[in-house]
N, C-alpha and C positions, 0 to 999 in steps of 0.2 A: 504494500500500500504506500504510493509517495507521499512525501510527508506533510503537503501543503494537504491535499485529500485527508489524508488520518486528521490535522488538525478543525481540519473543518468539519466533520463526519464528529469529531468531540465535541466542538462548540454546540452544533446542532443537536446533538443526544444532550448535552447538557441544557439546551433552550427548553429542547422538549422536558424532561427531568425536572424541572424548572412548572412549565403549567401542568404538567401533573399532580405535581405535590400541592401548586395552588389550587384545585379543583378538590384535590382531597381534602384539605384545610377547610372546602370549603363546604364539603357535603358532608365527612363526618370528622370535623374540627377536636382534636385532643394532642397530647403529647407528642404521638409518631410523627402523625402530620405534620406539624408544627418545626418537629425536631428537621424532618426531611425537605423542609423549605426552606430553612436557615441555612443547612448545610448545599444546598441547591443552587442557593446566592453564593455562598462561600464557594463553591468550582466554579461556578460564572466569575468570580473576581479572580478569581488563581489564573483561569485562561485570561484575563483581558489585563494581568500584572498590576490588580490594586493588592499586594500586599496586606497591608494595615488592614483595608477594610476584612480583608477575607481572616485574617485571624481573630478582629474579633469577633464575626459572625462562627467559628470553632471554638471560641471560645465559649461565647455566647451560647449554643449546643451544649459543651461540657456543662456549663453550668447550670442549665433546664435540665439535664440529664442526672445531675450529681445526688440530688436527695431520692431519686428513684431507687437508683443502683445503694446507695448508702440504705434504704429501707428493705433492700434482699440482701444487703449483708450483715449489717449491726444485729447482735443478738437482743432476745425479747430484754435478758437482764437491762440492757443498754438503754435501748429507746423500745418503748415497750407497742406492738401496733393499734394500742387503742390512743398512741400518744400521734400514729403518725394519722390515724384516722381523725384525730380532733383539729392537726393541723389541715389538713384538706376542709375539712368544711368552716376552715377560718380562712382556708384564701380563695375557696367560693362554695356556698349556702347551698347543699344538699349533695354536695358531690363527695364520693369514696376515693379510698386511697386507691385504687386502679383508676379512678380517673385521671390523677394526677400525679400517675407514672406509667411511662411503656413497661410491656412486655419484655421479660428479663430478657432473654436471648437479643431483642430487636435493639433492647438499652443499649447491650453490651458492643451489640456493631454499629452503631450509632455512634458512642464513642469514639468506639477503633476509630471510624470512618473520618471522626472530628482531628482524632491526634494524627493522623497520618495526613489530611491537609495541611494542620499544621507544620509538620516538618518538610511538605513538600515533596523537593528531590531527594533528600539527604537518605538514601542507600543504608549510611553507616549508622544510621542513629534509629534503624530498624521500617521505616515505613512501609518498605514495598509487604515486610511482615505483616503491617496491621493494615494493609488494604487485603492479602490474602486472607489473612481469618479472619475479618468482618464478612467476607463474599461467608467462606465455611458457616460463620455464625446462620446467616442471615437463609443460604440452603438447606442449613438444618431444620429452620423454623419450615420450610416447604414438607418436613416429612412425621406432619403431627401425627400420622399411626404409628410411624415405629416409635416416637418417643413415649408414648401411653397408649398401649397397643388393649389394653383390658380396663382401665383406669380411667371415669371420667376427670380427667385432671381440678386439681384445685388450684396449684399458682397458675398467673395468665404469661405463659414465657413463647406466645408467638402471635406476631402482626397477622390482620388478612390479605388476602392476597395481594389487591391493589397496592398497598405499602409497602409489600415487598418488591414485587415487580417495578414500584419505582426504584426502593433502594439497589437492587441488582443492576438498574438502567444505571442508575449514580456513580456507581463501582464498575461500571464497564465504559464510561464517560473519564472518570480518573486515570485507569488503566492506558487507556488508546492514547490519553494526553499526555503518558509520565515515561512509556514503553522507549524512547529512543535516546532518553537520558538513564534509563535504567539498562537499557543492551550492551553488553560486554562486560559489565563490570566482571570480574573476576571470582571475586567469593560470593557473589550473589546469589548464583545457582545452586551451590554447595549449602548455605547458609539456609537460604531461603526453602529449602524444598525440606530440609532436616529438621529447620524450625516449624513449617505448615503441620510436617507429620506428628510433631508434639500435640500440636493444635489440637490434631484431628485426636489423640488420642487422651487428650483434656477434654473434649466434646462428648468421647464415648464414656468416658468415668463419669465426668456430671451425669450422661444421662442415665445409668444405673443407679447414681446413689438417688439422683431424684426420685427416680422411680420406687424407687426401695425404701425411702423418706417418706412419699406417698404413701403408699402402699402400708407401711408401720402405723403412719398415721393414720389411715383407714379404720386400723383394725382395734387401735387405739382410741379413736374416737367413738368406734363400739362399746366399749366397756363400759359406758355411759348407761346405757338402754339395757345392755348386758346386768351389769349388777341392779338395776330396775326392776327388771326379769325377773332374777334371781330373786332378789326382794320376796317380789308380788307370789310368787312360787311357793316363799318360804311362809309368807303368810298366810294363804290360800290353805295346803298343807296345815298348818298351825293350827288354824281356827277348824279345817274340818277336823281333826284329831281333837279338837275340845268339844267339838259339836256330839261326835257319837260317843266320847266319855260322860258328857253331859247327858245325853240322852239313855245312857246304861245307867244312871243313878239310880232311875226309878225302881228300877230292878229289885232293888233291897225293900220295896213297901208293896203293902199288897192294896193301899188306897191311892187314888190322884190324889198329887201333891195339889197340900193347899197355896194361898199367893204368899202366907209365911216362909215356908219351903221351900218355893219356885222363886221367891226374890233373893231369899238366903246363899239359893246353889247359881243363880242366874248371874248374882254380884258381881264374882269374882270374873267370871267369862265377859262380861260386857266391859268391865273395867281394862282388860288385859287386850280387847280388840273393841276398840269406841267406834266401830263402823256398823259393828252392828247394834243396828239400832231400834230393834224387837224382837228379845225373845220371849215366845208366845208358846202354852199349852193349848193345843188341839184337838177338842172332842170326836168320839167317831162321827158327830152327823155335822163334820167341819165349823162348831163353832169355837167361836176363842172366849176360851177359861181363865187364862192367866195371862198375864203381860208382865214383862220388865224390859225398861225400866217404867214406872211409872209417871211418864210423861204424860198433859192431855192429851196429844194425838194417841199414844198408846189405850189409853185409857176409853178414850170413846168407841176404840172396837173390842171392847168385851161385850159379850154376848151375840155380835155377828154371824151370820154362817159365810165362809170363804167360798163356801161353792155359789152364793147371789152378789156376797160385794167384789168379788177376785175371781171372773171363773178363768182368766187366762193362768193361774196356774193349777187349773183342777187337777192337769195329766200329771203334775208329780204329786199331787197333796194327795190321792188314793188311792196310789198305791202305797204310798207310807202309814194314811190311815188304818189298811188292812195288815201292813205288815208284811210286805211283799219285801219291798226294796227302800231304799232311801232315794231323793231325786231333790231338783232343783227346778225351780220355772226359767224361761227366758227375760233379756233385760224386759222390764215391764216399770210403769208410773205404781210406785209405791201407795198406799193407804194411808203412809206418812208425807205423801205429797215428795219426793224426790224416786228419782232411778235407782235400779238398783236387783237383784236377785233375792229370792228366797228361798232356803234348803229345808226342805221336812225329811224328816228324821221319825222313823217308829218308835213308840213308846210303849212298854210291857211291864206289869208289874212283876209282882213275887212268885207270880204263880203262873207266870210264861203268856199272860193275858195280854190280847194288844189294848191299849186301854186310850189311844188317843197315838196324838204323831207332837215334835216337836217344832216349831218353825223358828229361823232365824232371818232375818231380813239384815243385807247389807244393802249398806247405803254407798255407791258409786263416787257421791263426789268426798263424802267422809273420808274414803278407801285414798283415792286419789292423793289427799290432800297429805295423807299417813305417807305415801310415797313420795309424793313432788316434794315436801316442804324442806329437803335437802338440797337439791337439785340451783345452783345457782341460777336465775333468769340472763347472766348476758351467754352461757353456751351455747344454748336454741331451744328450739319451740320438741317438745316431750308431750305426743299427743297417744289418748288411749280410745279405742274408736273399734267400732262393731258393725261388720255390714255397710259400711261405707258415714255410720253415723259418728260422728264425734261425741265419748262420754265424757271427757273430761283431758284440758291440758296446761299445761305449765309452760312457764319459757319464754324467749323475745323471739319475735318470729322476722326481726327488721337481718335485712342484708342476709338471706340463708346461704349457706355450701351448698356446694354443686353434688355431696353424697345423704342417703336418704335410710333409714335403717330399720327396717320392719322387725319385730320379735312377737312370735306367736303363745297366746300364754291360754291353758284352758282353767277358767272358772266354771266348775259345776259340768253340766254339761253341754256349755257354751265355749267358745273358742273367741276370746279378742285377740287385738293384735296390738301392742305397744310401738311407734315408729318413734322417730328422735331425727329430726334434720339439724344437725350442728349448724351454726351463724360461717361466715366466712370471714369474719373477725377474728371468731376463737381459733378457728382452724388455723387460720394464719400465726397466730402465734403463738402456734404448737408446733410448726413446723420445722422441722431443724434447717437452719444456716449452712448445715458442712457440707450441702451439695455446690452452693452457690460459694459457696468462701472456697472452694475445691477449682472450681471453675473458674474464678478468677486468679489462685495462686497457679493454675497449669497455662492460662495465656500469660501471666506475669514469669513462667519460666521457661516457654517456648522463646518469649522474646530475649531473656536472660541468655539464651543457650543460640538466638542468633545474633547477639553481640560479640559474645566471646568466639566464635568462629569466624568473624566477619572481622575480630580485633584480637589477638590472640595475648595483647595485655593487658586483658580485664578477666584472663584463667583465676586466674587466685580467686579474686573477689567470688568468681561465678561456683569454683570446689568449696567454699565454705558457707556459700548458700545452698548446694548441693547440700552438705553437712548438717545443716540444719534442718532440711525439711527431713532427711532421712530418722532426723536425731527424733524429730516430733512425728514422725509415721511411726516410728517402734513403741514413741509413749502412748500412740490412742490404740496401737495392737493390747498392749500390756493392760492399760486402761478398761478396752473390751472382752478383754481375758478375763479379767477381774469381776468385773461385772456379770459378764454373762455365768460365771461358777456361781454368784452369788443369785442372780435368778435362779438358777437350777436350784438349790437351797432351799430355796423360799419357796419356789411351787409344790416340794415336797416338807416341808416344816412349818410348824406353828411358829410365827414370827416372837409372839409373848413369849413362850415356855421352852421355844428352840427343842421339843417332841415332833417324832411326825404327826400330819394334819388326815384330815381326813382321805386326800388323797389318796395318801403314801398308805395309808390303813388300806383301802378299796384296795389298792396294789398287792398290799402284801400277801389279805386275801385268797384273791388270784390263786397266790402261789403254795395256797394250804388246804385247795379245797376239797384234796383228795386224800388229806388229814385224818384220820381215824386213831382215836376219840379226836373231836375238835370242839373247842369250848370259847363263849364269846361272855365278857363281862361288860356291863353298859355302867357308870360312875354318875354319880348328881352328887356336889357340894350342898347340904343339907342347910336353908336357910342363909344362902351365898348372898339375895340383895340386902341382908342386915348388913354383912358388912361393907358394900361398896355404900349403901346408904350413912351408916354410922360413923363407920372407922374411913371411911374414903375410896378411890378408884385403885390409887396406889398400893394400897395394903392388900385391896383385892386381888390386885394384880401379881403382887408377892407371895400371896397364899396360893392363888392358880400355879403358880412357879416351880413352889416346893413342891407343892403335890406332882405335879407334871412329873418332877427329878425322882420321887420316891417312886412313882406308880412305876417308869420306866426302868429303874434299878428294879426292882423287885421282879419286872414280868418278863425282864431280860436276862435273872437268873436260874429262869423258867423255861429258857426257849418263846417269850414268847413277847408281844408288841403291843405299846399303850402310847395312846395316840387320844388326841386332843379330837372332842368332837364337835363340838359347838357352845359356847360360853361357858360354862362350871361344866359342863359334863364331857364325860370320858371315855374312851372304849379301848377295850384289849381284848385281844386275841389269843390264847393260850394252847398251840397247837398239843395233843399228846397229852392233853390234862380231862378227864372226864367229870363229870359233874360235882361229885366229892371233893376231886383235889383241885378244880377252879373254884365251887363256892369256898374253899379252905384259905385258897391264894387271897379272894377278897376280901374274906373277914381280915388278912393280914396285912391288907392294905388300909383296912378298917382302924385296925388298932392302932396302926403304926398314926395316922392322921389324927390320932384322938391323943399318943403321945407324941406331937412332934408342935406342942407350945403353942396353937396357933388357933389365938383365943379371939371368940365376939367383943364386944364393947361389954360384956356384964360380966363377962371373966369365962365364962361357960367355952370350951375348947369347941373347933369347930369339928363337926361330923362326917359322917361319908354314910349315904344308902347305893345299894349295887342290888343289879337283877343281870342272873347270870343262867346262861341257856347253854348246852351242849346238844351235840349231835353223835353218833356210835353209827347211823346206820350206812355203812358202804354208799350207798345211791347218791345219785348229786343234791345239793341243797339249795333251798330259795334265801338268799342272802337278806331279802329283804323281811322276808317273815321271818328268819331267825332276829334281825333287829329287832322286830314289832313285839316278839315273845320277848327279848329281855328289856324292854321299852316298857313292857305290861309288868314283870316280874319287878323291874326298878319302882314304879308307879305304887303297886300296892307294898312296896317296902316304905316306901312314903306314905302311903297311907296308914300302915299299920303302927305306925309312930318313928318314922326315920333311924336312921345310924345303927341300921343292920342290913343283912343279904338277902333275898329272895331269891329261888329261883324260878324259871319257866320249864314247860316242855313245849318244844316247836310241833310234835303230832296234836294238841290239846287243841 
C-alpha cells in the first residue's frame, strides 16, 4: 500500500470512527461512548500533528476511565460498593454504579488504547504493546459464550456490538497510521509477539478465575435460601413431632380433656412455636371443644361444626376424626382471619377410643416472620409463594442480580417453594477482586517483560519483580492450603466442642451398619436453658465442651463415636456393645457429668437423660427409626423424672 494511500485510507477510517462514536453518544449516551469519542478526537489530532491537544483529550479518557477500573479493583475493605453506589447517584439522581463505568474488559482497552496515543511512536516505551492487547482485550469481549459459557454473568465486563466494532475500526485506524514508523525496528518482532503471548495468556487466567469467582459466588449466595430451607425444615419437622406427642397425651385418660387440661398441655406447644395460632379439640361430629390460646377470635369458635364454617378442609378433618390417618388442609383464609394451614391429628383415649381429632392452625405470615426476621433487607427480596401466589416476603427488591434461586420445601401435604433473588449491590461486593487485580498484574507484566527485551538494562529491575510475584503466588498457595484443610475440619466437626457433627456421625454410620450387636445412644443436657438463661451463653457453652470431651473419651475407649447433635443433645454410636453394655456405657456417662462440678445457678450439679436403642438382628436397619426409638426412649426418660437411661426397642 503506498504510503500517501495508507495515510489517507487512516485519516478516512478515523473520520469515519469519529461519527460513529458520535451517533453512539448519541442514541445510547454512557461511558463507552463517550470514552470512544474522546479518544476518536485524540487520532484525528495525532494525524493532523496537534500534539497538546491530543494528549489531553488521552488524558482526559484516562481520567473518565480511572474511578471505573479503580471500583473493579479496590477491595470491598477499601471503598466498600455501596460507597461507590452512593457516589453515582451524587453525580446524577437515579443512576447505578454501571452507569457510571464501562464494562471491565472494554475499561481496560480503553485505557490501553488512551496510553498508547499517548506515547505515540515510541517503540521503546512499549506502545505498539498496548495497541496489540487493547485489539486482544476488546476481541475477547466478541466471545461472550466462551467467557460464561453456563453462567448468567453478574459483572458487566463486555461492550455491545456497535462499541466495539467502532473501537476495532479505532485500532485499525492507529495501526495503518503508526505501521511504517514501526517497520524494521529490530526487537520489535521478538519483543512484541513474546509480550502479546503473555497477554493472551493473562486473558485466559482472568477468564477462569472469573469464572470460578462466579460461579463460588453462585453457590455462595445460595446458602442464603439454603439455610432458610433448612430452617423452615427444621421447624416444620419440630412442631409436627410436638403435634403427634401432643396429640398421644390423651392416651393416658379415658375422658376428653377439659379447657383446664387442654390449656395446661397446649401452653407449653404454643409458647415454643407462636405461629401456631389455635390449638383446638375436635369433637367426632367436627365441632370445636377446646381452644388455646384463648384469644376472642379463638374463642368465638367454640361450639362450631368445621364441617359448615370450614368445609375446604373437610378431606383431612375425617379422616383424622375417624382415626384413619392424620392430614393437613391446603393454604386456605383462616377463621382467625389470616392464611395459613391446618393439621388434624386423631385423638384416642385410654381405652384405644377415637374420641375426637386434634387441630393446629399455622399462621403463614407469623411462620414467615419467625424466618425472615434474620434475614438482613439490603441482600434481596426472600419470597415464599405457592402456585404462582405470593404468601409472604422479606427483602429490598431495588436493583436485583441477574441469579434467581428456587428451594422446594413440603409443608403438610403441600409443597411451596422458597426463591431468594440476591440485589446486585450485594453481589457485587461479595465478589472477589483476584480475578480483576490478576488481570491487570498479567498486562502490567506482559509489558514488564517487553521492556526488558526490547532494553536489556532494565533485566535486574524486571528478575526481582519476577521474585516477587513468585514470592506472593506461593503465599496465596500456602494461604489456600490452609484454609481449604481447615474447611475440611469444619464440614466434619462441631465448630463449639471440636466433636464430630452430625455429618461425620451419618458417615460413620455408613461404615457400621453391618455391625452386629450395634447400639445407638441419643444424650439431652437435662434442664440446659437454666443455665444459658441464669449462668449465661458462655458457661453454656463451656458445659457443652466438657461434656462433648468426656462423652468422646469415654465412647472412644469403647470403639465407639459421640458426636454432637443438635444444641444440648448428643449421639453415639457404640459398634459391638448390645443393649446391657450400651445402657451401662451411658449411665457412665451419667455419673461421670453429675461428678464433673458442673453446677446450675442453685448449686444442684447438672444432669444427663439418654434413650438408648440396639439392634442384634443380621438384616439391614432403618437409620431413621432407630433415631425415632431412642428419641422416644430419651423423651420418657425425661418424662419419668430426668438424669437417668431409658431404653427402646426398634421392632416395638
Amino acid at each position: 500500500m503506498p504510503p500517501t494511500f495508507r495515510s489517507r485510507f487512516a485519516l478516512t477510517l478515523a473520520i469515519a470512527v469519529l461519527m460513529g462514536a458520535t451517533t453512539l453518544l448519541w442514541v445510547t449516551p454512557g461511558m463507552t461512548a463517550l470514552a470512544l469519542w474522546l479518544l476518536a478526537l485524540a487520532q484525528l489530532a495525532v494525524m493532523r500533528g496537534a500534539w497538546p491537544v491530543m494528549c489531553l483529550l488521552a488524558a482526559g479518557t484516562l481520567g473518565l476511565l480511572t474511578p471505573g477500573i479503580l471500583s473493579y479493583l479496590l477491595p470491598e475493605a477499601w471503598v466498600a460498593t455501596s460507597t461507590w453506589q452512593l457516589l453515582a447517584e451524587q453525580v446524577l439522581p437515579g443512576a447505578t454504579i454501571e452507569t457510571l463505568r464501562a464494562p471491565l474488559l472494554t475499561t481496560v482497552a480503553l485505557q490501553l488504547n488512551a496510553l498508547a496515543l499517548m506515547l505515540h511512536l515510541r517503540a521503546r516505551l512499549g506502545a505498539p504493546l498496548l495497541m496489540g492487547a487493547a485489539a486482544l482485550l476488546t476481541s475477547l469481549q466478541a466471545m461472550k459464550s466462551a467467557l460464561h459459557p453456563e453462567l448468567t454473568p453478574l459483572l458487566h465486563y463486555a461492550t455491545a456490538w456497535p462499541g466495539l466494532l467502532i473501537h476495532m475500526a479505532l485500532l485499525t485506524a492507529h495501526v495503518i497510521y503508526v505501521y511504517p514508523y514501526w517497520r524494521g525496528k529490530r526487537y520489535l518482532s521478538t519483543a512484541l509477539w513474546l509480550a502479546l503471548g503473555l497477554v493472551g495468556l493473562s486473558l485466559l487466567l482472568w477468564q477462569r478465575l472469573h469464572v470460578e469467582a462466579e460461579r463460588t459466588l453462585y453457590k455462595q449466595a445460595e446458602t442464603r435460601v439454603q439455610s432458610v430451607t433448612t430452617q423452615l425444615n427444621r421447624e416444620i419437622t419440630g412442631h409436627l413431632d410436638a403435634m403427634r406427642r401432643f396429640a398421644r397425651i390423651w392416651e393416658l385418660q379415658s375422658e376428653p380433656p377439659s379447657y383446664r387440661q387442654w390449656a395446661h398441655q397446649a401452653r407449653g406447644y404454643q409458647r415454643d412455636f407462636n405461629y401456631l395460632i389455635n390449638i383446638a379439640f375436635i369433637t367426632p361430629d367436627s365441632g370445636i371443644r377446646q381452644v388455646y390460646p384463648a384469644t376472642p377470635a379463638n374463642l368465638s369458635l367454640l361450639g362450631l361444626r368445621l364441617f359448615d364454617v370450614q368445609p375446604a378442609g373437610r378431606s383431612a378433618l375425617e379422616p383424622a376424626l375417624r382415626g384413619v390417618r392424620e392430614g393437613s388442609t391446603e393454604i386456605i383464609e383462616l377463621l382467625q382471619g389470616e392464611r395459613g394451614m391446618i393439621y388434624y391429628l386423631p385423638v384416642m383415649n385410654a381405652q384405644q377410643a377415637h374420641i375426637g381429632a386434634t387441630a393446629m392452625a399455622v399462621s403463614f405470615p407469623l411462620l414467615a416472620k419467625s424466618l425472615f426476621e434474620q434475614l438482613p433487607d439490603k441482600e434481596g427480596l426472600m419470597q415464599w409463594h405457592a402456585d404462582g401466589q405470593v404468601l409472604a416476603q422479606h427483602g429490598d427488591a431495588s436493583r436485583p442480580g441477574p441469579w434467581t434461586y428456587h428451594h422446594r420445601v413440603q409443608l403438610g401435604d403441600r409443597a411451596l417453594t422458597l426463591s431468594d433473588q440476591p440485589r446486585r449491590d450485594h453481589l457485587l461486593s461479595q465478589l472477589p477482586r483476584l480475578p480483576t487485580i490478576s488481570l491487570v498484574l498479567g498486562l502490567t507484566f506482559a509489558y514488564l517483560v517487553y521492556l526488558v527485551i526490547y532494553s536489556f538494562k532494565r533485566l535486574g529491575y524486571q528478575h526481582r519483580a519476577m521474585q516477587q510475584n513468585n514470592t506472593s503466588l506461593q503465599q496465596e498457595i500456602r494461604t489456600r492450603s490452609q484454609l481449604q484443610r481447615e474447611i475440611e475440619w469444619l464440614a466434619s466437626h462441631d465448630e463449639l466442642t471440636g466433636i464430630p457433627n452430625r455429618r461425620h456421625f451419618l458417615d460413620h454410620v455408613s461404615m457400621h451398619r453391618s455391625k452386629r450387636p450395634l447400639s445407638l445412644a441419643l444424650f439431652d443436657i437435662d434442664h440446659f436453658k437454666r443455665v444459658n438463661d441464669q449462668l449465661g451463653h458462655l458457661v453454656g457453652d463451656d458445659y457443652l465442651s466438657r461434656m462433648a470431651l468426656m462423652g468422646e473419651a469415654l465412647m472412644e475407649q469403647h470403639g465407639g463415636i459421640f458426636a454432637r447433635y443438635g444444641g444440648e443433645e448428643f449421639v453415639a454410636l457404640m459398634p459391638g456393645l448390645d443393649m446391657e453394655a450400651a445402657r451401662t456405657l451411658a449411665d457412665t456417662l451419667r455419673l461421670q457429668i453429675i461428678h464433673a462440678c458442673l453446677p446450675h445457678a442453685d448449686g444442684e450439679p447438672i444432669t444427663l437423660s439418654a434413650g438408648v436403642v440396639s439392634v442384634t438382628d443380621p438384616q439391614p436397619f432403618d437409620m431413621t427409626r432407630m433415631m425415632q426409638t431412642a428419641d422416644k426412649a430419651l423423651y420418657r426418660a425425661k418424662r419419668e423424672g430426668r438424669n437417668q437411661v431409658a431404653t427402646g426397642s426398634v421392632d416395638d
